[in-house]
C-alpha positions in Angstrom: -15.2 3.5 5.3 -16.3 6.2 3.1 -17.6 5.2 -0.6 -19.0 8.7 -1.1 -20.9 10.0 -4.3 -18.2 10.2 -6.7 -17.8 6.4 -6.2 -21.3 5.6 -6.6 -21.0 7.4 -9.9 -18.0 5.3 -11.2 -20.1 2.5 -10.3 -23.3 3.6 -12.2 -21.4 4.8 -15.3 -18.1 2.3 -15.7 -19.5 -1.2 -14.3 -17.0 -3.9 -13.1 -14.6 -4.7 -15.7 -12.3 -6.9 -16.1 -8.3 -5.2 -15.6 -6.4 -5.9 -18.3 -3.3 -7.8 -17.4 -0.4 -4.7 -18.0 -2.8 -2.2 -17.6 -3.8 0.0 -14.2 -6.6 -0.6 -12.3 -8.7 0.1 -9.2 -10.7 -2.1 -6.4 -13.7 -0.2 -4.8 -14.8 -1.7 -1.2 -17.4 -3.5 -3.1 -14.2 -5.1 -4.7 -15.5 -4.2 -8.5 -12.3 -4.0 -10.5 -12.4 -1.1 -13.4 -9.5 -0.7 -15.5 -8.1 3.1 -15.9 -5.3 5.1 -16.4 -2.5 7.2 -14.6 -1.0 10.3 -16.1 2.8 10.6 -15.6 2.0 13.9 -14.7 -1.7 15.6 -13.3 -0.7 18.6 -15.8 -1.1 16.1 -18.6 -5.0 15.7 -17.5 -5.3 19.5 -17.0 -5.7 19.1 -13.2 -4.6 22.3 -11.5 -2.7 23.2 -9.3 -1.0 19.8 -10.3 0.9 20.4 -7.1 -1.2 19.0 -4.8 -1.5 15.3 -6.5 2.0 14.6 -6.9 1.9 11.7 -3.9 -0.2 8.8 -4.8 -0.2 7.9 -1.5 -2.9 10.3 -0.1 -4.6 11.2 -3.4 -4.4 9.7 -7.4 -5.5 11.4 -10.4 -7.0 8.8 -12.6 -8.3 8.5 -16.7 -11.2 6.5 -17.1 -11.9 5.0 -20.2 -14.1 7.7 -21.3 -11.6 10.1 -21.2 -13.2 11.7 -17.8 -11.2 12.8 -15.0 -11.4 12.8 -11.3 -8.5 12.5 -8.1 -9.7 9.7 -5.6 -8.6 10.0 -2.4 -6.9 7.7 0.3 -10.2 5.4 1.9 -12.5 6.4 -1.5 -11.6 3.0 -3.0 -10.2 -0.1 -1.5 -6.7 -0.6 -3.6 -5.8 0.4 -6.6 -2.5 -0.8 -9.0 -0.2 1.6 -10.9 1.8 -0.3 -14.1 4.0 2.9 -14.4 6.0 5.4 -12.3 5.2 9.1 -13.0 6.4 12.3 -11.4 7.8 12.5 -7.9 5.6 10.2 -5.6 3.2 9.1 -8.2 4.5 5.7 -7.8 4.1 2.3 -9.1 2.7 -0.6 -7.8 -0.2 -2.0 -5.4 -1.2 0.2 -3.1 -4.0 0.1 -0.3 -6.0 2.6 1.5 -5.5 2.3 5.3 -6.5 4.4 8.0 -3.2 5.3 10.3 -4.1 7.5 12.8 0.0 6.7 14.3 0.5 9.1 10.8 -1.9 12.2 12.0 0.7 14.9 12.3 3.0 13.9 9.5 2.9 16.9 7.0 1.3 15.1 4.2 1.6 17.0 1.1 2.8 20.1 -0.4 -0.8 21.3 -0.6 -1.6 20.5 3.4 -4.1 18.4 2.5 -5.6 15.8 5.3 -8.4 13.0 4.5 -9.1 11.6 7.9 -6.1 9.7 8.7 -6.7 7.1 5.5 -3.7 7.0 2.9 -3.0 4.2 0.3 0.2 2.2 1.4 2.4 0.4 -1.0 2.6 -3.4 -0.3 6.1 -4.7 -0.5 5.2 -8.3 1.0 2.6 -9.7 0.3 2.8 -13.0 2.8 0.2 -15.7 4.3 2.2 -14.9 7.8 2.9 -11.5 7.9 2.8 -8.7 5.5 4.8 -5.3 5.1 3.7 -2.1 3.3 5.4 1.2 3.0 4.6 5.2 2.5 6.4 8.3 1.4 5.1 11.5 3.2 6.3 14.9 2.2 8.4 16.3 -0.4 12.1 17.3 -1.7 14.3 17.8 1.4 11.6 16.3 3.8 10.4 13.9 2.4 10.4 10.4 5.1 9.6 6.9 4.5 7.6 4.4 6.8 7.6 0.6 7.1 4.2 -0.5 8.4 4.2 -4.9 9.6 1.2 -6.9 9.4 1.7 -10.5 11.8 -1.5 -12.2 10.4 -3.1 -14.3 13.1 -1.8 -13.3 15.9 -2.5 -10.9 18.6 -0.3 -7.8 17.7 -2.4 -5.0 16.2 -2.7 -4.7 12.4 0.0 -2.5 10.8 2.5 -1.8 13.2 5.2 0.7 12.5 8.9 -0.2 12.1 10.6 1.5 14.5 13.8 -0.7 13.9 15.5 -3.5 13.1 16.2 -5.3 16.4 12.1 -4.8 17.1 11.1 -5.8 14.5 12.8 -9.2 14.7 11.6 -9.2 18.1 8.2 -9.6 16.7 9.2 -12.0 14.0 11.0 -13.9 16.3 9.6 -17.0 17.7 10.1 -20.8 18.3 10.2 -21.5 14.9 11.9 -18.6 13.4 14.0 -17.0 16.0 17.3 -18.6 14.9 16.6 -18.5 11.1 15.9 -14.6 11.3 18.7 -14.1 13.8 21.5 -14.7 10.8 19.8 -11.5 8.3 21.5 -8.4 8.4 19.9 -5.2 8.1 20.5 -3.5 4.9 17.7 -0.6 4.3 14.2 -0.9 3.3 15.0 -4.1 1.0 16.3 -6.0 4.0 13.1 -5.2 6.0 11.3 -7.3 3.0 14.3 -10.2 3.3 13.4 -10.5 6.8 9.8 -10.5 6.3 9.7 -13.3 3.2 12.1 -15.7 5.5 9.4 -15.2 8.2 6.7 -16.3 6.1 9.2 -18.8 4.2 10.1 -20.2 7.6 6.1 -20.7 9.1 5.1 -22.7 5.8 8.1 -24.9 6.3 6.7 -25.4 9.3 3.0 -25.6 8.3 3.7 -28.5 5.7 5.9 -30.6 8.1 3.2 -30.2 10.7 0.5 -31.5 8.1 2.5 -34.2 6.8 3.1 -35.7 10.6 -1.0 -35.5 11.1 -1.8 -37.5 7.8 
């Protein structure tokens, strides 16, 4: 992981504060929260070419509170959270770096940049069971989406790409969820998080009915 000199310096000179409830934030590997800001738009912070920091999921160009400036990069910090959407893939929400190396020869921004297979992924699913985060890559015309699964506790490596529907039921699908999961319908990227909430809805179900029958 690297924390690199620039977040040494955020550490020295901001401290760990305390995010304020509506407002944006980010989590360094140390997991110090300091509150910030997002420009709608890098051109609003003077950051040229303002091109190249359009997709929050590789790079973010952040307003501390003492009006400085700097872009942090995918793997710099551990997560950060956006209150606002701004211009094209500045996007809001919770986001975590993660390195993908599956992701390598995905064109990643207009500017060609690459930061050593880490990029900040947008959780949709948060769950105890299994999670599910997502990414845009590229721009206008080719611009593509990915669906990235997290099983928690089991043997399946962490964040496996959605390759489709039936697979990823496949995975989801086990004695106690099989027949459950079997009756969603796909329906886009929102279905993908149905599918994933009645897994984990379905494994506490049986978590609790399991601990009741112990006690």
């Amino acid at each position: 992981m690297r924390y690199g000199f620039l977040l040494t310096l955020f550490y020295c000179f901001f401290g760990s504060l305390k995010a304020q409830d509506s407002g944006d934030f980010i989590i360094t590997w140390k997991n110090d929260t300091i509150t910030c800001s997002f420009p709608n738009n890098p051109k609003d912070a003077d950051i040229r070419p303002a091109r190249r920091y359009l997709n929050g999921h590789i790079n973010i160009p952040i307003i501390f509170e003492n009006d400085s400036v700097s872009i942090i990069r995918a793997g710099d910090i551990k997560a950060y959270s956006r209150n606002k959407h701004g211009k094209s893939l500045l996007c809001d929400g919770y986001f975590e770096s993660k390195k993908l190396a599956i992701l390598d020869n995905v064109r990643k921004n207009p500017g060609g940049d690459t930061n050593e297979e880490w990029y900040f992924l947008r959780r949709l699913v948060d769950g105890k069971y299994a999670s599910l985060h997502i990414i845009y890559l590229g721009s206008g015309d080719n611009m593509s989406s990915f669906l990235f699964l997290t099983i928690h506790n089991s043997t399946t490596p962490d964040m496996i790409k959605v390759w489709g529907w039936k697979k990823t039921l496949a995975l989801l699908s086990d004695s106690d969820t099989a027949e459950e999961l079997s009756k969603l319908k796909r329906n886009g990227s929102n279905k993908y998080s149905d599918l994933v909430k009645e897994y984990n809805r379905l494994k506490e179900e049986v978590a609790i009915l399991q601990s009741g029958s112990d006690n």
